[in-house]
FIGUVO-728895 format. One line per 2 residues: number of its first residue (from 1); their letters; for each residue x, y, z of C-alpha. Coordinates in Angstrom, 1 decimal. Layout:
<atoms>
NUM> A> X/Y/Z  ...
</atoms>
This chain:
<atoms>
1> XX> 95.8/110.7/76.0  95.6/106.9/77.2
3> XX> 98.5/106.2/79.4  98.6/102.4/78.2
5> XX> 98.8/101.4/74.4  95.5/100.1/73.3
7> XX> 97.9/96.5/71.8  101.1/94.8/72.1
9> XX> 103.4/94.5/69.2  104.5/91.2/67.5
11> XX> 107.8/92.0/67.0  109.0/88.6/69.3
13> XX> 108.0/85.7/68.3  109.1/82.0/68.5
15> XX> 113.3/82.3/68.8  114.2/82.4/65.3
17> XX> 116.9/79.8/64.0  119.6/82.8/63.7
19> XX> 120.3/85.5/66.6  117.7/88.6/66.2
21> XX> 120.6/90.7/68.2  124.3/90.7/68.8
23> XX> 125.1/87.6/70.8  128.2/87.1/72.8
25> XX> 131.3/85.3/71.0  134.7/85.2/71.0
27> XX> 134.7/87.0/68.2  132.9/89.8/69.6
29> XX> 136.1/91.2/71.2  138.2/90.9/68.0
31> XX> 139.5/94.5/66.6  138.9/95.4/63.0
33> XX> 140.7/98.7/61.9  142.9/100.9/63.9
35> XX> 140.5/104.0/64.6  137.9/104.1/67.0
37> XX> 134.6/104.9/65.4  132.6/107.9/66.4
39> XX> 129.5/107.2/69.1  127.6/108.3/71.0
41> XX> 130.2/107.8/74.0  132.2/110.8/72.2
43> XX> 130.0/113.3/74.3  131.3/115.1/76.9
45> XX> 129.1/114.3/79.8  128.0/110.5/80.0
47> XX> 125.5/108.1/82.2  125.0/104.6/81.7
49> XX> 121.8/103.4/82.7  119.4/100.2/81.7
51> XX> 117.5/101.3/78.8  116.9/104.2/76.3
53> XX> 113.5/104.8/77.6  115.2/105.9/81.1
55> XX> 117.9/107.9/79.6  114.8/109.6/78.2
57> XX> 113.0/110.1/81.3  116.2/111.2/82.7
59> XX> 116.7/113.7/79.5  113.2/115.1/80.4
61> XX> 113.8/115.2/83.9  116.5/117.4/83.2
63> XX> 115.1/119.5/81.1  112.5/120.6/83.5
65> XX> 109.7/118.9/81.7  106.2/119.1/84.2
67> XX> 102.3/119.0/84.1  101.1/121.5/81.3
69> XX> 104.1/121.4/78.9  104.0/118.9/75.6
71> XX> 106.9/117.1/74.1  106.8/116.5/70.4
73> XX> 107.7/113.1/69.5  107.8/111.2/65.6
75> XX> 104.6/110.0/64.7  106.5/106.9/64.1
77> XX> 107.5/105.7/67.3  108.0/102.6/69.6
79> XX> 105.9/102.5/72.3  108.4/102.4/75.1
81> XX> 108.6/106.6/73.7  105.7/107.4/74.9
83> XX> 105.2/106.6/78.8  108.7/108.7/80.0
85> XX> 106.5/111.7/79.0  103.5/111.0/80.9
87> XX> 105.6/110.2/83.8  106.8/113.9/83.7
89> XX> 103.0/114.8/83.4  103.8/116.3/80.3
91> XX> 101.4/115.5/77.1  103.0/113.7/73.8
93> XX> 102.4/115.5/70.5  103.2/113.5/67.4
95> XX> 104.7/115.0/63.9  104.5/113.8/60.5
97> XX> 107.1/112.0/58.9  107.6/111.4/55.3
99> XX> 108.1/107.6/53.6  111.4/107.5/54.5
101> XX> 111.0/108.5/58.2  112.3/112.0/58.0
103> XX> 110.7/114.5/60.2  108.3/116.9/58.6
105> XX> 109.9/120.4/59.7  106.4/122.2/58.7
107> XX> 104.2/120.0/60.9  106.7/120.8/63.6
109> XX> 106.3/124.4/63.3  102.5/123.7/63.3
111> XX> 102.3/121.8/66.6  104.4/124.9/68.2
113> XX> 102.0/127.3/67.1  99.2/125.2/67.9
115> XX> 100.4/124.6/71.5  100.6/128.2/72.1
117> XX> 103.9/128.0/74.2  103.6/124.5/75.9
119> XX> 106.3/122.8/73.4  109.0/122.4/75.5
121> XX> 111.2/119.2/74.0  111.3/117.9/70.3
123> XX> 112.5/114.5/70.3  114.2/113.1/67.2
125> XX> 114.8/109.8/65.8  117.9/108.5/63.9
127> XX> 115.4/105.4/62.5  117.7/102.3/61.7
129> XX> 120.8/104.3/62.2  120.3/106.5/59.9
131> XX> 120.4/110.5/60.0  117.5/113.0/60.5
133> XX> 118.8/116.5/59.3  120.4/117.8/62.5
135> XX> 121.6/122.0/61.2  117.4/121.9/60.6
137> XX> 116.4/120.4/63.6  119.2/123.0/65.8
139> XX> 117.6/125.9/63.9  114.0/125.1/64.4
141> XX> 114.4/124.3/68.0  116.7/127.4/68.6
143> XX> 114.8/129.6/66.7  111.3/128.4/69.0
145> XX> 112.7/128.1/72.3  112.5/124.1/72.6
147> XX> 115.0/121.5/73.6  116.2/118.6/71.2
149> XX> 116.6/115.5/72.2  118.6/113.0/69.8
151> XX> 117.1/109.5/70.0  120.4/107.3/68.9
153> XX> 118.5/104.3/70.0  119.4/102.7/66.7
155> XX> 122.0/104.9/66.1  125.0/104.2/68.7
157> XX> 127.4/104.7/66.1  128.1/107.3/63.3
159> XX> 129.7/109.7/61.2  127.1/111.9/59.6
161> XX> 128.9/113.6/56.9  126.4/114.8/55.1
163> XX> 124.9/116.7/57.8  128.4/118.5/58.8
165> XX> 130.1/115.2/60.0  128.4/115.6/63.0
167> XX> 128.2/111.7/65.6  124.8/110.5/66.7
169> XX> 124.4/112.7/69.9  126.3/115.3/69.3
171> XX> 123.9/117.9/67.9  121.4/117.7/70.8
173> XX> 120.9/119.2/74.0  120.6/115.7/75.3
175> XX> 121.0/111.9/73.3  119.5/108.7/74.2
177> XX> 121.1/105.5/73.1  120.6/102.0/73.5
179> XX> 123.8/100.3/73.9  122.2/96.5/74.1
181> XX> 121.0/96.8/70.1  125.0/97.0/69.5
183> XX> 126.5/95.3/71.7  126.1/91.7/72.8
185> XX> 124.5/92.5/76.2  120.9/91.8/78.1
187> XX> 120.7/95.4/79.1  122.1/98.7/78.6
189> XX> 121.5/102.4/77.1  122.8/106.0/78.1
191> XX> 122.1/109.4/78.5  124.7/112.1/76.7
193> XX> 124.8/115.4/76.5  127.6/117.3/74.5
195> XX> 126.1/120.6/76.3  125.2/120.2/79.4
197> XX> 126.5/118.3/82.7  125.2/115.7/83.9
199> XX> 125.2/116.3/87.8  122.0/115.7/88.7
201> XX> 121.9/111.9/87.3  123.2/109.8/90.4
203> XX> 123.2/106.5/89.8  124.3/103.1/92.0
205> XX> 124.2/99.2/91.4  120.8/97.3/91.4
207> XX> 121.6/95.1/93.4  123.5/91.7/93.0
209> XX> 120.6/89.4/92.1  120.5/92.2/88.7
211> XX> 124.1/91.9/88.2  124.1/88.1/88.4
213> XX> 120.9/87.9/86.1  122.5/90.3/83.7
215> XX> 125.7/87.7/83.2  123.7/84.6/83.3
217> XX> 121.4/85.6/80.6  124.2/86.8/78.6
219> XX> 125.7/83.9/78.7  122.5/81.7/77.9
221> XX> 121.5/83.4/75.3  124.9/83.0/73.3
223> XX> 125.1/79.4/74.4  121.5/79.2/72.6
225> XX> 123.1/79.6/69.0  126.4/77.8/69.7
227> XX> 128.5/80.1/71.0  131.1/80.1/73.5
229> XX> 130.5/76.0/74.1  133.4/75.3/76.2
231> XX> 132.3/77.8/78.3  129.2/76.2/78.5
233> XX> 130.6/73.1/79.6  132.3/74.8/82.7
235> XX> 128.8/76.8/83.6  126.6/73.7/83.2
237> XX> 126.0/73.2/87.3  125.1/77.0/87.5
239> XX> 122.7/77.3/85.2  121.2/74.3/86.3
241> XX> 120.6/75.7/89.5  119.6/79.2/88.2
243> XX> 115.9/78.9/88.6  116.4/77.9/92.6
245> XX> 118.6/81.4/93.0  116.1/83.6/91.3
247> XX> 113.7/82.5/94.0  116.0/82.9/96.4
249> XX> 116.7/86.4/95.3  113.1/87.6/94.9
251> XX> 112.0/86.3/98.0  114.9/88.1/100.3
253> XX> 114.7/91.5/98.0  111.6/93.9/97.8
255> XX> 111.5/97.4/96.9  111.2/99.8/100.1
257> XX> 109.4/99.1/103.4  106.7/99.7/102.7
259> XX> 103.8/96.0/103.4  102.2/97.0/100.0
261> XX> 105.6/97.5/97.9  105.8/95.6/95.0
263> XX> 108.5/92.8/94.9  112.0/94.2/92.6
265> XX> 112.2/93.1/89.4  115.5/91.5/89.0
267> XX> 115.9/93.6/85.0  114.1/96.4/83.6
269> XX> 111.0/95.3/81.2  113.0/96.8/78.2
271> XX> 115.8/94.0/78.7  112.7/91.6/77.4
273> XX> 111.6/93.5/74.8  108.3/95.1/76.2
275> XX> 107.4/98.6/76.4  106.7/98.8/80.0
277> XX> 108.4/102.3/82.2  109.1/101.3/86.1
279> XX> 110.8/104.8/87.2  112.5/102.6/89.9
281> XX> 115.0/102.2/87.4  115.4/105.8/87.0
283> XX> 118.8/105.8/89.7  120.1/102.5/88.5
285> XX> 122.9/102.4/86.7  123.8/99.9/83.9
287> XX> 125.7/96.5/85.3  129.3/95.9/85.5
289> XX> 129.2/93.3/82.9  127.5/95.6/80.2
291> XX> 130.2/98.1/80.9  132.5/96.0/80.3
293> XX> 131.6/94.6/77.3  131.3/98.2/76.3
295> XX> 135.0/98.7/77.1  136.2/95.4/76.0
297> XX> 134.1/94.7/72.7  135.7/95.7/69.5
299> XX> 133.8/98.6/68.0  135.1/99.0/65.1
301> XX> 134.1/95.2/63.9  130.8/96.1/65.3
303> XX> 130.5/99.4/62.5  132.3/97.3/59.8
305> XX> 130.4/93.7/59.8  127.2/95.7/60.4
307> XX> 127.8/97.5/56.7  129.0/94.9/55.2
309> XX> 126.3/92.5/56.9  123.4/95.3/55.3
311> XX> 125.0/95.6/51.5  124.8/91.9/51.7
313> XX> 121.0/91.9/52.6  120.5/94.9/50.4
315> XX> 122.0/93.2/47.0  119.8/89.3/48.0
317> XX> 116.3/91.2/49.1  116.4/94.6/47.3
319> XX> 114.9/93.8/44.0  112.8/91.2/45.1
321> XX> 109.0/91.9/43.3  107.2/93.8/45.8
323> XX> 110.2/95.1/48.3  112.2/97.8/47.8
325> XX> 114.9/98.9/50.6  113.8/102.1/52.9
327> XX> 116.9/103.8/51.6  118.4/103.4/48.2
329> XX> 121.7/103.4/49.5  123.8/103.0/52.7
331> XX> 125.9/106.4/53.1  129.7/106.6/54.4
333> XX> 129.4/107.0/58.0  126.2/105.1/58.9
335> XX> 126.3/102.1/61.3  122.7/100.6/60.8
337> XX> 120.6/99.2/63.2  118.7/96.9/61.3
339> XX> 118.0/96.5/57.8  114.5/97.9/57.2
341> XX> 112.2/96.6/53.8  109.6/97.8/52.4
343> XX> 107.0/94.9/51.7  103.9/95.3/49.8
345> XX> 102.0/92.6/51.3  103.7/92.6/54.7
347> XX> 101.7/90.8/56.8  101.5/87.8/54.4
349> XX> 105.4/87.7/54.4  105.9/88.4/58.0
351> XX> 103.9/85.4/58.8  105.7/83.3/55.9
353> XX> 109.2/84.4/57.6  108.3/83.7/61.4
355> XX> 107.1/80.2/59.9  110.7/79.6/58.2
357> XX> 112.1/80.4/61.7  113.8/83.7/60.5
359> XX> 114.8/86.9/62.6  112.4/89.7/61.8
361> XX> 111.2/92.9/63.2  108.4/95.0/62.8
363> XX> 109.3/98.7/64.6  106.5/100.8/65.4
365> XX> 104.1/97.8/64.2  101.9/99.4/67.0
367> XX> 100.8/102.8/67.4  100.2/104.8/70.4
369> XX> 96.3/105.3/70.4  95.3/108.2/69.0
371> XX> 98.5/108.6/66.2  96.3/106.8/63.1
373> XX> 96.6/107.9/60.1  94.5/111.2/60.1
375> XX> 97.5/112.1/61.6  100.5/110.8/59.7
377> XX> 99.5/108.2/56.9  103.2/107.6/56.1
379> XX> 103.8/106.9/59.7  101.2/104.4/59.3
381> XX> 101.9/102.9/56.3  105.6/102.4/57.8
383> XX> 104.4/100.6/60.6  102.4/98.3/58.3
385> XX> 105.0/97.9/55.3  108.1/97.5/56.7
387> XX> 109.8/94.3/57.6  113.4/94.6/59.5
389> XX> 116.2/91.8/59.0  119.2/91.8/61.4
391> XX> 122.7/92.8/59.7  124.5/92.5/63.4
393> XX> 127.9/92.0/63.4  127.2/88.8/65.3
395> XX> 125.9/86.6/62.2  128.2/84.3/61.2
397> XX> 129.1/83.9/57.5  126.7/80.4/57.1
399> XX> 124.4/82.4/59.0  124.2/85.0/56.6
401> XX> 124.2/82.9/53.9  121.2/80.7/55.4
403> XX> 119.4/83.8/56.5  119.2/85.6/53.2
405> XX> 118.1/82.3/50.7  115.4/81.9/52.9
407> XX> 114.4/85.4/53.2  114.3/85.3/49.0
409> XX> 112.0/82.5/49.3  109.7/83.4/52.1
411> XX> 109.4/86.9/50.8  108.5/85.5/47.2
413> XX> 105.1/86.3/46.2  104.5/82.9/45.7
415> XX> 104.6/79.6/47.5  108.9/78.7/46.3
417> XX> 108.2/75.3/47.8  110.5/73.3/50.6
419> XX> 112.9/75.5/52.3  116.4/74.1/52.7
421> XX> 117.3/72.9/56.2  119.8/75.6/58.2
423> XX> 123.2/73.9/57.0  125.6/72.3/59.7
425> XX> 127.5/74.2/61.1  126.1/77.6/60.4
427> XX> 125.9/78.9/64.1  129.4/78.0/64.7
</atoms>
């Protein structure tokens, strides 16, 4: 199998006019209701770290994972999924999934018996925070001999009632998560596991040129959509000179001792959205400043605005001509990631929306070579079809409001005519 990805995914474009993900407020440490959702921080042994794609090399690491065993992954898939495995040595089989993204329990059972004893992990997605069928999953995997591994990377929070009220992670031999799609941070995921310790993940700082990059780009990238202004103000000589420190940082920091070591990066690839693996993040743990925000944030606004944020998207875009919503409905319990559409001529409206300036993304748009439809045409048609909106808990009301008219008209099957401008006052 390749160990590159034969193209690069579109998913960022041009910064839209409203924030793709959470951005940092002072509303972001507001609480909303008096319980503590469930999450994926409910588990019993924990590890922050920098990404989901290193709690997952970590999850394979400690499952024993080596040359000669396979790891069965959803034919519908980021990227990023794929390059932990060949790390391990370990080869990447993909299994169906239906229209809606569930996993195909026959084609599973399949790629076991086809492997003739190499299937070693099945790795399963909660796609857009929303449940696979976990009791299934446990049995298939217990009943075969393999390890499952949740993958709560848009799933950090959740109460899945239908599947036995189980949280995201909790089901698993190991989870993955990805704490900076929830939470207004530049980097951040974690590794969980409600069975098994976590000893053998030792993790210490990155260094202070990471730390300081972490809280800097925070910062800027909430001051981009007119947050936390006076702030701003008060920082205004520091970021100026920010440019002169990161070349001050590079040039005194290296990796190793080695004359041919590559120089550090000061943040993992993942942090700007590529699909890249560097396992010399493997022992790095997240920053201070994500786990604070993690301690500090309020949660339970987080779970509520985000519902609220999707029925809102649901009721202006779901009976559009030519859309329908992935899922009919939003069940009790699920926090979503995103809010994923179904677009009959997606590539027409994806380039109408990134013209209007909207946020949009397009998971899996790219494939790792080989998974083509021979293999899973849903998967395919999923990456080709859907078109995701943000519902983050982040968006301001105007913002909203803004976001959705102009998602109607772009997404229109015809040309609506002039957009309205982005209304004074909406990123306040």
């Amino acid at each position: 199998m390749p160990s590159h990805p034969a193209s690069t995914p579109s998913n960022v474009a041009a910064r839209p006019r409203v924030p793709l993900v959470p951005v940092l407020s002072g509303a972001s440490f507001r609480a909303v209701g008096a319980a503590r959702p469930p999450s994926v921080l409910d588990a019993a042994h924990v590890r922050l770290v920098t990404s989901g794609r290193i709690a997952l090399a970590l999850a394979l690491r400690e499952l024993g994972v080596k040359e000669g065993d396979s790891v069965l992954l959803p034919a519908y898939h980021s990227l990023s999924m794929v390059p932990p495995v060949l790390w391990r040595g370990a080869t990447a089989r993909f299994y169906r999934v239906d229209r809606q993204a569930r996993a195909n329990l026959d084609d599973i059972a399949a790629l076991i018996d086809a492997d003739g004893g190499a299937a070693k992990v099945l790795v399963a997605t909660h796609y857009f925070g929303f449940p696979q069928d976990l009791p299934a999953l446990r049995a298939l995997c217990d009943a075969r001999g393999l390890a499952l591994v949740e993958d709560c990377a848009h799933a950090f929070f959740g109460e899945f009632g239908e599947f036995g009220g189980a949280a995201p992670g909790s089901v698993g031999d190991y989870a993955i998560a990805s704490s900076m799609k929830f939470f207004p941070m530049y980097e951040g995921g974690c590794l969980v596991s409600q069975r098994h310790a976590l000893d053998g993940v030792r993790l210490r700082s990155a260094g202070k040129g990471f730390e300081l990059k972490v809280v800097l780009n925070t910062l800027e990238h909430s001051f981009a959509y007119g947050r936390l202004g006076a702030l701003r103000l008060v920082l205004a000589p520091l970021l100026g000179l920010k440019d002169w420190l990161w070349r001050r940082i590079k040039a005194r920091h290296g990796v190793g001792g080695g004359a041919h070591d590559a120089p550090a990066a000061l943040a993992p690839g993942s942090s700007d959205s590529d699909a890249s693996f560097d396992p010399r993040w493997l022992d790095k743990r997240s920053s201070w400043f994500a786990r604070l925000l993690l301690a500090r944030v309020g949660s339970g606004r987080i779970v509520a605005l985000r519902r609220r944020n999707y029925a809102r998207l649901q009721a202006a875009l779901g009976a559009l001509p030519g859309c329908r919503p992935l899922h009919p409905s939003l069940p009790d319990g699920v926090c979503p990631w995103l809010f994923p559409l179904w677009v009959d001529d997606a590539d027409a409206a994806f380039a109408r929306v990134r013209q209007a300036g909207l946020p949009v993304v397009r998971f899996a748009e790219a494939l790792w070579p080989g998974m083509d439809a021979e293999r899973c045409p849903d998967s395919v048609a999923l990456s080709r079809h859907l078109l995701s909106f943000p519902c983050h808990q982040e968006l301001s009301d105007a913002e909203l409001a803004w976001m959705t008219a102009r998602l109607a008209e772009a997404l229109a099957p015809l040309d609506a005519g002039a957009l309205p401008p982005l209304q004074a006052g909406a990123q306040a």
